[in-house]
Rosetta silent file (secondary structure, phi, psi, omega in degrees, C-alpha in Angstrom):
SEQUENCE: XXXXXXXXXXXXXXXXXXXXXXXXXXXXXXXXXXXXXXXXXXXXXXXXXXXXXXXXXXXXXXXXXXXXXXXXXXXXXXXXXXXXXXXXXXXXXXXXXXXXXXXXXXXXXXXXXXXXXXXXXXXXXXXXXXXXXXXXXXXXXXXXXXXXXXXXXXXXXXXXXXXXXXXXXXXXXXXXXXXXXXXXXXXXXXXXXXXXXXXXXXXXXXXXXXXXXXXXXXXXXXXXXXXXXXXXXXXXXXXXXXXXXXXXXXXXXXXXXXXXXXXXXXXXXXXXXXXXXXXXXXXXXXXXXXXXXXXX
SCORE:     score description
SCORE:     0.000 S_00000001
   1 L     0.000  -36.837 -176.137    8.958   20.009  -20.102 S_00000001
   2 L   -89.974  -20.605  154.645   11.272   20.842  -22.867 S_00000001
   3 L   -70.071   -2.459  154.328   13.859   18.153  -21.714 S_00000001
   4 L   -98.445  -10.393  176.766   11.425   15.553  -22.280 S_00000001
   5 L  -102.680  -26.825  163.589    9.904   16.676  -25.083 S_00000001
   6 L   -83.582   -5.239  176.058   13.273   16.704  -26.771 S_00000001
   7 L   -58.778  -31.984 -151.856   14.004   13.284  -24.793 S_00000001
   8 L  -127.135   -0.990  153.605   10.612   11.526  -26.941 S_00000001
   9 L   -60.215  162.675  163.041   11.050   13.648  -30.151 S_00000001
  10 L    73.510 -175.111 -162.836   12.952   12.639  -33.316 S_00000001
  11 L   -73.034  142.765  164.700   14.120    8.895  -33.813 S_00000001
  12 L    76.196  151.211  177.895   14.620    6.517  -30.562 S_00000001
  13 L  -121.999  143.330  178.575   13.774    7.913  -27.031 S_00000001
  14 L   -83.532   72.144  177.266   16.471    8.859  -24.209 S_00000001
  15 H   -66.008  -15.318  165.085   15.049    7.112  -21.412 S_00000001
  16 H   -59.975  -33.045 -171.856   17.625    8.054  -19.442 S_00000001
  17 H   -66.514  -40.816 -178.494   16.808   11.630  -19.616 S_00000001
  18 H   -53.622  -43.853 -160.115   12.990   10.984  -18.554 S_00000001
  19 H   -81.799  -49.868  142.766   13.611    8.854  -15.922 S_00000001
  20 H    -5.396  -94.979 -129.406   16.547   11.197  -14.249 S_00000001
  21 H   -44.075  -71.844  163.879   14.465   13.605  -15.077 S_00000001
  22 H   -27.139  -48.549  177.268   11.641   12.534  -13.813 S_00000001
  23 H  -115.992    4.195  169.366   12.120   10.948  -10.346 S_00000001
  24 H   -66.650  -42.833 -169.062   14.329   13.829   -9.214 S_00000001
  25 L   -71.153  155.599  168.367   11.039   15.395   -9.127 S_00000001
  26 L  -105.094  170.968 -158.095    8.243   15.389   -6.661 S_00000001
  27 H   -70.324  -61.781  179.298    4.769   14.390   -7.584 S_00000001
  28 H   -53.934   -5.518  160.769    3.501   17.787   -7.256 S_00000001
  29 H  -110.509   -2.556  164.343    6.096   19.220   -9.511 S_00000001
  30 H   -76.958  -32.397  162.158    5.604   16.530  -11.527 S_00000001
  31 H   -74.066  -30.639  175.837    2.324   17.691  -12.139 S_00000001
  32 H   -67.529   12.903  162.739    3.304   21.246  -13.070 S_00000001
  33 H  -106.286  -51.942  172.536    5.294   19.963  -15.829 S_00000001
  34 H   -37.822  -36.026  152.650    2.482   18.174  -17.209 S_00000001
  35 H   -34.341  -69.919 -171.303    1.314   21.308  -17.054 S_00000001
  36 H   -81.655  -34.342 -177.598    3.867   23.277  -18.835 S_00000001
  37 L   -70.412   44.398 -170.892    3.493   20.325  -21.588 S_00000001
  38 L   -85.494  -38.860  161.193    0.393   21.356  -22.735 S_00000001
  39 L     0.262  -60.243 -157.970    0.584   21.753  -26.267 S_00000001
  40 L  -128.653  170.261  179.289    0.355   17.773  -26.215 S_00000001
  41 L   -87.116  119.876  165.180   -0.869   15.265  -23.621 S_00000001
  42 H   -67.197  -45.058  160.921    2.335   14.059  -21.593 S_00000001
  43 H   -47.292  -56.037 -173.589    1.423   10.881  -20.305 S_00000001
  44 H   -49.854  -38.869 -170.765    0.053   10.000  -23.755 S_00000001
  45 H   -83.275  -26.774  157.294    3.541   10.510  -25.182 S_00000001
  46 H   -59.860  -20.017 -175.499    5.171    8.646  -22.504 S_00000001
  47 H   -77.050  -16.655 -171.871    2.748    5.881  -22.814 S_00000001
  48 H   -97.249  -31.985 -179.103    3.747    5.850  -26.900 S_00000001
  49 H   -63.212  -92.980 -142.047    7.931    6.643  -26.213 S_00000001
  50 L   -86.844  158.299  177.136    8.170    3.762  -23.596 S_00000001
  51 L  -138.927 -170.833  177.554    6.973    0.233  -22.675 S_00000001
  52 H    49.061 -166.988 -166.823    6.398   -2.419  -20.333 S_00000001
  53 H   -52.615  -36.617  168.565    6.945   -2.143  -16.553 S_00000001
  54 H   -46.775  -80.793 -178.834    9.101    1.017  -17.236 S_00000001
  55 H   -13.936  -73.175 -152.791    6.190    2.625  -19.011 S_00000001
  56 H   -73.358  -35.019  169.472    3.576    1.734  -16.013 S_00000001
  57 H   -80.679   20.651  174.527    5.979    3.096  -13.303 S_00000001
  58 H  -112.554  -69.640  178.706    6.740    5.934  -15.296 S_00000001
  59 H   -56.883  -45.935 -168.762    2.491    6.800  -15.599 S_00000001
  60 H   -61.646  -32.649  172.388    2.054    5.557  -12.263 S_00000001
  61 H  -101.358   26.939 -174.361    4.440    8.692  -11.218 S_00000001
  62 H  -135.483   25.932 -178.320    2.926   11.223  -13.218 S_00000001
  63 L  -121.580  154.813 -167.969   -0.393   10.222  -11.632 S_00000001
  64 L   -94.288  165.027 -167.473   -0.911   12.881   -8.282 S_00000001
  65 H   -34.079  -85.122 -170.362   -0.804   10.383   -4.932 S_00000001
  66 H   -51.822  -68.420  160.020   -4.903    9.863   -4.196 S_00000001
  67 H    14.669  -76.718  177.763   -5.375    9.659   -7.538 S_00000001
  68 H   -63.661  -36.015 -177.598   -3.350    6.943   -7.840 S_00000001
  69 H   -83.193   -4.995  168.168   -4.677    4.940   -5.294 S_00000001
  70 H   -59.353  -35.626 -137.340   -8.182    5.377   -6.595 S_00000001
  71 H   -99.546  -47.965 -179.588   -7.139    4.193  -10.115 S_00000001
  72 H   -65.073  -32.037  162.427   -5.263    0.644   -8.122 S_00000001
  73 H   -60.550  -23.500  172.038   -8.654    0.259   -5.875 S_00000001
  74 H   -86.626  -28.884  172.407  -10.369    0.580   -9.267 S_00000001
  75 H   -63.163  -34.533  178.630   -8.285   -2.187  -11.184 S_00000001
  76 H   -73.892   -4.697 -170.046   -8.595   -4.054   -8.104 S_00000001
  77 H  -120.368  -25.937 -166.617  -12.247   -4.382   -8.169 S_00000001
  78 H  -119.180    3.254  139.890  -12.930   -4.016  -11.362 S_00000001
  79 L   -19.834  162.376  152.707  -10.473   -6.724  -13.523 S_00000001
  80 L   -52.900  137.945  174.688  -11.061   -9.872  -13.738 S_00000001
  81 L    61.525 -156.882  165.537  -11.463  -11.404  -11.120 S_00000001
  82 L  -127.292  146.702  162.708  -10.648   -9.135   -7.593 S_00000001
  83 L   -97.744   81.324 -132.672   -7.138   -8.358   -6.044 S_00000001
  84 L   -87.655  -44.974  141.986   -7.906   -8.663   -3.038 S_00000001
  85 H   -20.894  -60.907  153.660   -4.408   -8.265   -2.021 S_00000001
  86 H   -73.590  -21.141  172.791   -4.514   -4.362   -3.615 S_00000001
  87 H   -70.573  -44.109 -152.535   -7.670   -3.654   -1.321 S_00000001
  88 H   -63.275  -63.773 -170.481   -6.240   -5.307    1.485 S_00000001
  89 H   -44.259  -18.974 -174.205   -2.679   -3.153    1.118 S_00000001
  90 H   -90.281  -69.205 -143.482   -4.311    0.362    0.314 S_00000001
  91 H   -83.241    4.574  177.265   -6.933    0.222    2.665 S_00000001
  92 L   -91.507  -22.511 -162.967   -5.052   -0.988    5.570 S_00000001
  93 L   -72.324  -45.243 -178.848   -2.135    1.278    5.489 S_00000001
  94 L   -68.018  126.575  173.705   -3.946    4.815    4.627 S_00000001
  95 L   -40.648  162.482  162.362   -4.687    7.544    7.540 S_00000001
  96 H   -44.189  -63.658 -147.163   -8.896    8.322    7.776 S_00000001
  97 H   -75.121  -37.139  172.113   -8.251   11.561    6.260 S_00000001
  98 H   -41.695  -74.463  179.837   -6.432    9.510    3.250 S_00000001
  99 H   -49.190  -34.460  177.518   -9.501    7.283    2.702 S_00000001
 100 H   -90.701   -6.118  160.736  -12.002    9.786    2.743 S_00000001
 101 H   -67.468  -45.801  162.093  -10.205   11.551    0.252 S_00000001
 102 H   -38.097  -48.722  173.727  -10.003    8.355   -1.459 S_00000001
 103 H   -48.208  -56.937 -173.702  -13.560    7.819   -1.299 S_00000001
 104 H   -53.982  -65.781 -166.229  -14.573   11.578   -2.550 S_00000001
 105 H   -46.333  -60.376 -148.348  -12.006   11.243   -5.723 S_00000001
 106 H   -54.834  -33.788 -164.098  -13.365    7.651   -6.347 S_00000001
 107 H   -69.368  -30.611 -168.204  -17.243    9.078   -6.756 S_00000001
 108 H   -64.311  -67.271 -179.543  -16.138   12.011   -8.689 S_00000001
 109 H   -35.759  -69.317 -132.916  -14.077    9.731  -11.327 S_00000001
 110 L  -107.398  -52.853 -172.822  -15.964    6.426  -11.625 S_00000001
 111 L    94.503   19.725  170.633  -19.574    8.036  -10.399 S_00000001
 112 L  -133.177  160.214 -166.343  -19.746    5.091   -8.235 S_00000001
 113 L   -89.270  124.216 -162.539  -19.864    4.440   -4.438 S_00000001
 114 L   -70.673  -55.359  175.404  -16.477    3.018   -3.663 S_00000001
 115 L   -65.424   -3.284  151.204  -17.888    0.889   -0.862 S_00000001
 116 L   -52.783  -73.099  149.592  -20.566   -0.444   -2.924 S_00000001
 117 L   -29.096  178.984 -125.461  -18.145   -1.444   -5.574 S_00000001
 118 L   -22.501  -15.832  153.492  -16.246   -3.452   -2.887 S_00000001
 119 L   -94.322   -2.710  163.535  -18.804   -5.101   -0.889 S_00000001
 120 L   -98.711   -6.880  168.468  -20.623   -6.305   -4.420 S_00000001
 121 L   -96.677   -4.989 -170.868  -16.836   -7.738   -5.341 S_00000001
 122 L  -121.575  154.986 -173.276  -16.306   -9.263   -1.811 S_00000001
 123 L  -131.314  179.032  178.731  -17.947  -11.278    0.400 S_00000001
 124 H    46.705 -128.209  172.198  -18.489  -12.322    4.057 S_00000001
 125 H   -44.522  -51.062 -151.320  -15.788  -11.312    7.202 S_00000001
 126 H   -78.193  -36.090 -179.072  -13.205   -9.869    4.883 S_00000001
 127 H   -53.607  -44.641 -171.012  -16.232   -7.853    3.081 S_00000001
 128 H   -76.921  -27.264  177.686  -17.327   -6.452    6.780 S_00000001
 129 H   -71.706  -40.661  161.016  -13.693   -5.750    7.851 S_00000001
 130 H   -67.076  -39.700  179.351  -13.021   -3.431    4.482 S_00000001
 131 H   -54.981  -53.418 -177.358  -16.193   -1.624    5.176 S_00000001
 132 H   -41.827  -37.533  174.498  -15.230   -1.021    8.527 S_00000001
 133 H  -100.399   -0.784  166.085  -11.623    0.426    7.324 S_00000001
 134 H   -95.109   -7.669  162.816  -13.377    2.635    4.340 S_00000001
 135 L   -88.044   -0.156  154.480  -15.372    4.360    7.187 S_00000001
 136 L    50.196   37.023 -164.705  -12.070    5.622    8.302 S_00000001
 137 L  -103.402   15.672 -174.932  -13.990    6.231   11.686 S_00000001
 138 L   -44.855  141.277 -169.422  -10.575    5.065   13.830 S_00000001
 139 L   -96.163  166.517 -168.770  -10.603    6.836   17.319 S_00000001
 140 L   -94.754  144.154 -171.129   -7.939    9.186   18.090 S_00000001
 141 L   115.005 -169.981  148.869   -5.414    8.321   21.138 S_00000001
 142 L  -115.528  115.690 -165.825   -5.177    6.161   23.495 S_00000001
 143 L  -105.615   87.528 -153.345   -8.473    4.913   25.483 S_00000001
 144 L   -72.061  -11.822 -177.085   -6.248    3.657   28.489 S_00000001
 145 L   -75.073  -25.636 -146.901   -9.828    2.791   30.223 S_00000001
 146 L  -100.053  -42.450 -176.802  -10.585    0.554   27.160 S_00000001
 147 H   -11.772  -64.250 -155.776   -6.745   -1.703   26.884 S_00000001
 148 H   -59.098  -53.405 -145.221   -7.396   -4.398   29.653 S_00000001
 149 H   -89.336  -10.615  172.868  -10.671   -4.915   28.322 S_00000001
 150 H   -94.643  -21.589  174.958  -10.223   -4.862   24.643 S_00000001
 151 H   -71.871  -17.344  178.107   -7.212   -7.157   24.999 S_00000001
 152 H   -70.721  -54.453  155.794   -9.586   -9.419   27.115 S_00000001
 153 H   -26.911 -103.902  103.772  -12.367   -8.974   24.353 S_00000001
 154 H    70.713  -82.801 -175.571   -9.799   -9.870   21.824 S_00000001
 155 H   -47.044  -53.776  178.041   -8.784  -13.228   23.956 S_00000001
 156 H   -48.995  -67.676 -163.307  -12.767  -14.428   24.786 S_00000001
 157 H   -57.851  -14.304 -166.208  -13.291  -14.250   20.996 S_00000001
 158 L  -121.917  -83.863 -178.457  -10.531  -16.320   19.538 S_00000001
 159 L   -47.545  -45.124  173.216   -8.214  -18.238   21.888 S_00000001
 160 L  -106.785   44.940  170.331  -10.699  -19.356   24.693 S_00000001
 161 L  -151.079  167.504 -142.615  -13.542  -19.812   22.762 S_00000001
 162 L   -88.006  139.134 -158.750  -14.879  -22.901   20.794 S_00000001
 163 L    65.865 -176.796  168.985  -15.071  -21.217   16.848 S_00000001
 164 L  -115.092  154.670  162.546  -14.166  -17.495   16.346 S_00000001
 165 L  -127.902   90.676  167.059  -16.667  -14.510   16.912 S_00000001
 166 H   -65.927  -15.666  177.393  -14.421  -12.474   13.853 S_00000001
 167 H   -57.871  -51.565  174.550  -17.170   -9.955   14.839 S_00000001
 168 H   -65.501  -39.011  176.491  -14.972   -8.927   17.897 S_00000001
 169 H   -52.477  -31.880 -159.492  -11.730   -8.739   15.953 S_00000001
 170 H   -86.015  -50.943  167.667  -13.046   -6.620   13.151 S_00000001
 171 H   -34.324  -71.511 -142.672  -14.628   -4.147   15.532 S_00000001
 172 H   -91.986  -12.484  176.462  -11.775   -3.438   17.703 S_00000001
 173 H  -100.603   -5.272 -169.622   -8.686   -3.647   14.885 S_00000001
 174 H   -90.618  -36.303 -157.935  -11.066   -1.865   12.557 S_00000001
 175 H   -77.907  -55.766 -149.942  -11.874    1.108   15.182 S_00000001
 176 L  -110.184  175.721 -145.127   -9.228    1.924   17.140 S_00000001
 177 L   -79.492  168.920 -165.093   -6.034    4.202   16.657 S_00000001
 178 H   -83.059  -40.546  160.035   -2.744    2.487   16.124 S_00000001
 179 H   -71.290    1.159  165.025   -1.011    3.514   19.303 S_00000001
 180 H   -79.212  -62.918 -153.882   -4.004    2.013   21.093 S_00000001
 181 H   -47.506  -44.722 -150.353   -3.729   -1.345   19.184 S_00000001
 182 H   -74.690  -16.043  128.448    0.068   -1.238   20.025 S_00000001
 183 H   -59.716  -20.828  169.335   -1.119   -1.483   23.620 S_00000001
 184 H   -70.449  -49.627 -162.345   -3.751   -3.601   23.085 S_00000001
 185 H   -92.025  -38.456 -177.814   -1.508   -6.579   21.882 S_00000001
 186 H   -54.093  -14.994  156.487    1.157   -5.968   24.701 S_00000001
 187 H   -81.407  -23.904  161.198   -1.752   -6.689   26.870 S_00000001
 188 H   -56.551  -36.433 -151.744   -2.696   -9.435   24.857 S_00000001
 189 H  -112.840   -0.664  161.749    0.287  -11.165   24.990 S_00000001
 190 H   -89.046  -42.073 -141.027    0.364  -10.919   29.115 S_00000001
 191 H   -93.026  -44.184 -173.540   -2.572  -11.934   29.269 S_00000001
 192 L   -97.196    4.471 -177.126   -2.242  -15.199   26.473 S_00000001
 193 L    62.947   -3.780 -168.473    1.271  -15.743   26.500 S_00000001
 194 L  -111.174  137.798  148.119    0.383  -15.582   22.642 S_00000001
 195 L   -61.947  134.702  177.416    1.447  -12.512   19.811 S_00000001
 196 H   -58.524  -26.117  160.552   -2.024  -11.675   18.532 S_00000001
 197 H   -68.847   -4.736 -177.087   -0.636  -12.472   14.914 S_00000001
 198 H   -76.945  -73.440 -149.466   -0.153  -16.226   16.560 S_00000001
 199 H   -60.795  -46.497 -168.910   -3.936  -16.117   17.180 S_00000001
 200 H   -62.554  -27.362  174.778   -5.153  -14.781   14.211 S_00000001
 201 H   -63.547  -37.270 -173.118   -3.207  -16.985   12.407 S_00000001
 202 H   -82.039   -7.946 -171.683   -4.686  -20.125   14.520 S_00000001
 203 H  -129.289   -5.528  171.161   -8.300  -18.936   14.566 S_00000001
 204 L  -123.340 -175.184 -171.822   -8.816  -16.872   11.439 S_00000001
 205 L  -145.390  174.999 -179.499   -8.356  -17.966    7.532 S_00000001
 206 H    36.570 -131.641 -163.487   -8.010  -16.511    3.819 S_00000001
 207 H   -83.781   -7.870 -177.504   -8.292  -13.084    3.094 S_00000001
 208 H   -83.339  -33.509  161.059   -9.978  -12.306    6.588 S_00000001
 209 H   -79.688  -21.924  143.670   -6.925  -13.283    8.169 S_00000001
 210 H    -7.207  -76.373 -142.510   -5.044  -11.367    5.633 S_00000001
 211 H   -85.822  -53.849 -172.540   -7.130   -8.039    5.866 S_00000001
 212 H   -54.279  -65.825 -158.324   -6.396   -8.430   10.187 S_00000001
 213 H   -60.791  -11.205  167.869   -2.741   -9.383    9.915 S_00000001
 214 H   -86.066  -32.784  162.547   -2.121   -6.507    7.636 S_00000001
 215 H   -61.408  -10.857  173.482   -3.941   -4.297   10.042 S_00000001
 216 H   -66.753  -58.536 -175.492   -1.791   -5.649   12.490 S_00000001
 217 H   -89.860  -23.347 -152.524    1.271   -5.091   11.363 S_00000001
 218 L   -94.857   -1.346  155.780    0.721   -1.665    9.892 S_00000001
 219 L   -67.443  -27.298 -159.476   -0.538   -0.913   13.559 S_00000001
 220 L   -80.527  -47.602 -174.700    2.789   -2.370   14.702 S_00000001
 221 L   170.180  123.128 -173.765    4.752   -0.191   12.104 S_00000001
 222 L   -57.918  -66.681 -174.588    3.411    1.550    8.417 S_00000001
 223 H   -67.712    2.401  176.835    7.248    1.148    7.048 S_00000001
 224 H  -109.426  -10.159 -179.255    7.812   -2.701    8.447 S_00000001
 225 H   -86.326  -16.325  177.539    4.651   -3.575    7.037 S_00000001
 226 H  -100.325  -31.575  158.231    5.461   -2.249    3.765 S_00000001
 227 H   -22.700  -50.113  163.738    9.558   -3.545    4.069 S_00000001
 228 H  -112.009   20.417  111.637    8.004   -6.515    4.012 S_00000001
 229 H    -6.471  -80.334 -156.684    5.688   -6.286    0.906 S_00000001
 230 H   -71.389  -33.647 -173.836    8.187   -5.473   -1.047 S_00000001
 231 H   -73.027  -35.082  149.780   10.666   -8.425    0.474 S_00000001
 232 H   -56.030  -34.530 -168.878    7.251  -10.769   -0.684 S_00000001
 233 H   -68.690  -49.056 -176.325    7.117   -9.042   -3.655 S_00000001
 234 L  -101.422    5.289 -176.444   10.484   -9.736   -4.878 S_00000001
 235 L   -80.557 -177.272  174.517   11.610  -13.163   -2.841 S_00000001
 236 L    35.906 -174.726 -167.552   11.384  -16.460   -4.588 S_00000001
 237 L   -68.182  135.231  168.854   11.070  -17.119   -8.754 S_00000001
 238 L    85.705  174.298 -165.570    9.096  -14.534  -10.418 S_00000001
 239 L  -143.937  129.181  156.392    8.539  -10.461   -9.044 S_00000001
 240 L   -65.234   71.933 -175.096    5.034   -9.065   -8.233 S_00000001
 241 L   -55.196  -44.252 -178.634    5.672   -5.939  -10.606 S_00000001
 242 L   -47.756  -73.905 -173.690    2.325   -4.503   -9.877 S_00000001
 243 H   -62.842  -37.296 -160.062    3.128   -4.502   -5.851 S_00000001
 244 H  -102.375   34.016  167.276    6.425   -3.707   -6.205 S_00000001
 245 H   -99.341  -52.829 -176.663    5.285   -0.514   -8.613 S_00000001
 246 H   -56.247  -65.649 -173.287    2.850    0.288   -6.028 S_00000001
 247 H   -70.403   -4.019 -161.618    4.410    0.621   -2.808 S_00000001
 248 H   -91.154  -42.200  164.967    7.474    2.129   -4.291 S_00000001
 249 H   -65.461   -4.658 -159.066    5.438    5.153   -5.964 S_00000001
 250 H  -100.348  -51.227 -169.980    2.864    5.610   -3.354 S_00000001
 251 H   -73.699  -29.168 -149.798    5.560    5.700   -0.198 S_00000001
 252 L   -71.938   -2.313  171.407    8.311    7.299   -2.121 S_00000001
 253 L   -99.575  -17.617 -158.652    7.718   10.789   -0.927 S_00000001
 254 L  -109.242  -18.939  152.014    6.239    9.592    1.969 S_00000001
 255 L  -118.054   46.701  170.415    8.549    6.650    4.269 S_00000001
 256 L   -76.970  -30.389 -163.513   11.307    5.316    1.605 S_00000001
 257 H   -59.030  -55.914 -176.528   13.673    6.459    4.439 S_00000001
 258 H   -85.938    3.740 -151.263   11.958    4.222    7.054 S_00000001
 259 H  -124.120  -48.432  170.598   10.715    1.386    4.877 S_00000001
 260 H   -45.510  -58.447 -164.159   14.854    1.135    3.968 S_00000001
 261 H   -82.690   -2.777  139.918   15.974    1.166    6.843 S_00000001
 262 H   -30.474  -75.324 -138.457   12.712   -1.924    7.745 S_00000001
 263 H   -94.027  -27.933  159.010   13.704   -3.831    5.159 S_00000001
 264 H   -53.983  -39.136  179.636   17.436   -3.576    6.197 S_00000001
 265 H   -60.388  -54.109 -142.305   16.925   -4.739   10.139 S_00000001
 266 H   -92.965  -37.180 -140.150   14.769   -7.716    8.712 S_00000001
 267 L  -127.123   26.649 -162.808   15.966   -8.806    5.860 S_00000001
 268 L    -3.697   67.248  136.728   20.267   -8.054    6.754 S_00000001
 269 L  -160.184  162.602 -151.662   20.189   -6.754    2.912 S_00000001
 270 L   -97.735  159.094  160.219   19.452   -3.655    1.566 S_00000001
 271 H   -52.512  -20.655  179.511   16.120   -2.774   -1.002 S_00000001
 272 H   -68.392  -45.536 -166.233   18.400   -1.273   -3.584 S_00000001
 273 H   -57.951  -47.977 -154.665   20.235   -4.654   -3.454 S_00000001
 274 H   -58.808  -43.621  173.748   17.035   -6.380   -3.612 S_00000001
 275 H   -40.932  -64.870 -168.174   15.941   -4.191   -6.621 S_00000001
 276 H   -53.583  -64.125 -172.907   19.514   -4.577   -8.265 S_00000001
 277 L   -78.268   12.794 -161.687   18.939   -8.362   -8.244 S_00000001
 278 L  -160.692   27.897  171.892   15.662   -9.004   -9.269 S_00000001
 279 L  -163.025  156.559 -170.639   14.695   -6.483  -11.661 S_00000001
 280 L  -133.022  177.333  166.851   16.643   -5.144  -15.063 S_00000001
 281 H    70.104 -160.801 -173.777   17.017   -2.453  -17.531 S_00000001
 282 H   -56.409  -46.659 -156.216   15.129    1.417  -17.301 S_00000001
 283 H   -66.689  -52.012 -176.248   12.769   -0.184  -15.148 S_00000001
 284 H   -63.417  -27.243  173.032   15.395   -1.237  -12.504 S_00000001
 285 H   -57.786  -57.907 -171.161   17.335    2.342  -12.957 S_00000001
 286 H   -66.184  -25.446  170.364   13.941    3.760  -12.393 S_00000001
 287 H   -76.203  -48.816 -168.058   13.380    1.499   -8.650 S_00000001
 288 H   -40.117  -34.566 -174.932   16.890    2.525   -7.822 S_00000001
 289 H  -108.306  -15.479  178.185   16.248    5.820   -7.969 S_00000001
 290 H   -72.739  -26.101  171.596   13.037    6.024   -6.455 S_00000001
 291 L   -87.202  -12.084  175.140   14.884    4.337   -3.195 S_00000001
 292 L    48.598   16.798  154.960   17.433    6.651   -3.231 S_00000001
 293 L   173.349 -174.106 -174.402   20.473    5.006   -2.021 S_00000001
 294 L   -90.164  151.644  100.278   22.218    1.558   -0.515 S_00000001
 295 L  -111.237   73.777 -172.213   22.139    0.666    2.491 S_00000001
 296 L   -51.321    0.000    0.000   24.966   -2.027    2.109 S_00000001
């Protein structure tokens, strides 16, 4: 606390010290320094020392984990317009026990019902497929009785049948456990000769195919689904700052290890690199360090 408070005292601020400082730390010891700051509000004086994208990845890691994803499900709903994109990425990725923590946190803060507040910003398939993953009611397992027949399910609804019945999809990727699913499409794909992201792609659209194919992949694997996030986030002209803020504070205690080594298999360059080329200044010091090495 007292290296940062002499870091944002007197003329000019040392962002080097904060951010060192800073991301050495883990969130939970980041809060006990916030702590030990008490005299003054800490955030507030980082929010007055620093700006721009540094600034919001700097609060964004002085925020404790749920927390944070309450405060990006609330920006996401309640901005202009909705990001449907921040719903879809929070709520597919987080364990049951995550979400209903999520949930609890949201009423106490906002004093509103989080799934209210998302099914009055969203509408139709994509609306009933986010309810379905905010009841965080996923079975536990494997239901080895249930495979044949949900991969069969699965097939009747999309591939052999004239339309979609999106009813069957959302049920059975909304319900069941991830080491289920991951049997479910290897049965799928004997049975249709098709990957089930093939189908969804040919039989569902917009954000409802979206909302699946992220449920999909993050069934498939949490860290390749977020490897490649961030490899969307940061490919082509312009950077999703937002996304690439997000996953890198919300995973960095919890997969940066496995989401490196992801985005390395896939992409034959490393995230540091990616970072290093496509982002500058504190703010890029500050991704750099939150990935915590090359792997060149």
């Amino acid at each position: 606390a007292e290296v940062l408070f002499k870091a944002m005292k007197g003329l000019g601020t040392d962002e080097d010290a904060i951010l060192q400082l800073l991301i050495a730390r883990s969130n939970a010891q980041r809060q006990e320094i916030k702590a030990a700051f008490k005299t003054l509000d800490l955030v507030d004086n980082l929010k007055s020392e620093l700006g721009g994208k540094f600034e919001s990845l700097i609060v964004a890691l002085m925020t404790p984990p749920i927390m944070y994803d309450v405060t990006c499900l609330r920006d996401a709903i309640k901005g202009a317009g909705t990001d449907e994109k921040g719903l879809i990425e929070i709520l597919a990725s987080r364990l049951p026990n995550e979400v209903n923590e999520i949930k609890s946190l949201y009423k106490r803060e906002h004093n509103d019902d989080l799934e209210k507040d998302v099914t009055g910003d969203t509408g139709g398939n994509f609306s009933r497929m986010l309810v379905v993953l905010l009841q965080a009611s996923r079975q536990q397992g494997i239901q080895e009785d249930l495979i044949q027949s949900d991969a069969q399910a699965l097939l009747a609804a999309g591939e052999q049948k004239y339309g979609t019945d999106e009813g069957q999809f959302i049920t059975i990727l909304g319900n069941r456990s991830n080491a289920h699913l991951r049997r479910v499409f290897e049965e799928y794909r004997k049975l249709s000769g098709y990957e089930i992201e093939e189908s969804i792609q040919r039989e569902t659209s917009g954000t409802l195919q979206e909302v699946l194919l992220a449920v999909v992949k993050c069934a498939r694997s949490v860290p390749g689904y977020f490897a490649e996030s961030l490899y969307n986030a940061m490919k082509g002209a312009g950077t999703d700052d937002q996304k690439l803020i997000r996953i890198m504070v919300s995973r960095s205690e919890v997969d940066m290890m496995d989401i490196r080594a992801e985005f390395r298999k896939r992409f034959a360059t490393s995230l540091h690199k990616t970072i290093q080329g496509d982002t500058s200044g504190d703010y890029r010091k500050a991704l750099q360090l939150l990935c915590g090495g090359d792997d060149a």
